[in-house]
N, C-alpha and C positions, 0 to 999 in steps of 0.2 A: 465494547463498552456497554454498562447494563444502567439504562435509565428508570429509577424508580417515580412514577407519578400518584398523587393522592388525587383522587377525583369522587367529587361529592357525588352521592347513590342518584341524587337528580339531575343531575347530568344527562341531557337527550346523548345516545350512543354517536350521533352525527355529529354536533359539536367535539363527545370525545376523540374521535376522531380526527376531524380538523385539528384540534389542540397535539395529537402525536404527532401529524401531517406535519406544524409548523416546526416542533420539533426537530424532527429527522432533517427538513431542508435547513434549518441553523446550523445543526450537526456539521453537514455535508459544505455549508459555506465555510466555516471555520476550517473542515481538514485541508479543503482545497485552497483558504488563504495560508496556510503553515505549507504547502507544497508549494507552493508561486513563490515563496521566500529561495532565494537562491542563493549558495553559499559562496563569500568569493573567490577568484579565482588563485592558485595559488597560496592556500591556507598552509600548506604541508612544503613549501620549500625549503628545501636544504633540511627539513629530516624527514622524507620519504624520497628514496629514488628508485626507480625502476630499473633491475637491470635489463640488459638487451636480450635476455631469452627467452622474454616476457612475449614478443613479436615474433616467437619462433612455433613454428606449427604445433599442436599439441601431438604426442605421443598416437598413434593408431589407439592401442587398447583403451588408452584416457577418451580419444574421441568416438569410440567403441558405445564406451558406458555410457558419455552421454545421447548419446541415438540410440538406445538401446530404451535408455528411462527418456528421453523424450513420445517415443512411441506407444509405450505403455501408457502415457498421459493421454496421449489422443485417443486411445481404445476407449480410455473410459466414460 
């Protein structure tokens, strides 16, 4: 997200600051009240079902790739 602010030229740098400061923490409480919202349970019954191979091991080579690209993550 790109927040644009107008700030008068006399503006002490330390207040500008503060004023971003309060910003950023509203930001950060808003996203974290839209995460706390929990969706019910149940929303997708009777049109989503999972079939049972869903619980069955994945493939070697599928499970290959991903430790393959998890490990490259941690190099970097």
């Amino acid at each position: 997200m790109q927040v644009t602010i107008n700030v008068p030229d006399n503006l002490p740098m330390e207040r500008v600051q503060q004023v971003i400061h309060a910003i950023e923490m509203q930001l950060i409480k808003e996203s974290a009240l839209k995460i706390k919202k929990q969706r019910p349970i149940g929303l997708a019954k009777g049109i989503l079902t999972v079939p049972d191979s869903f619980f069955e091991p994945l493939p070697d080579d599928l499970l290959n790739a991903f430790e393959r690209f998890n490990e490259q993550e941690i190099k970097k």
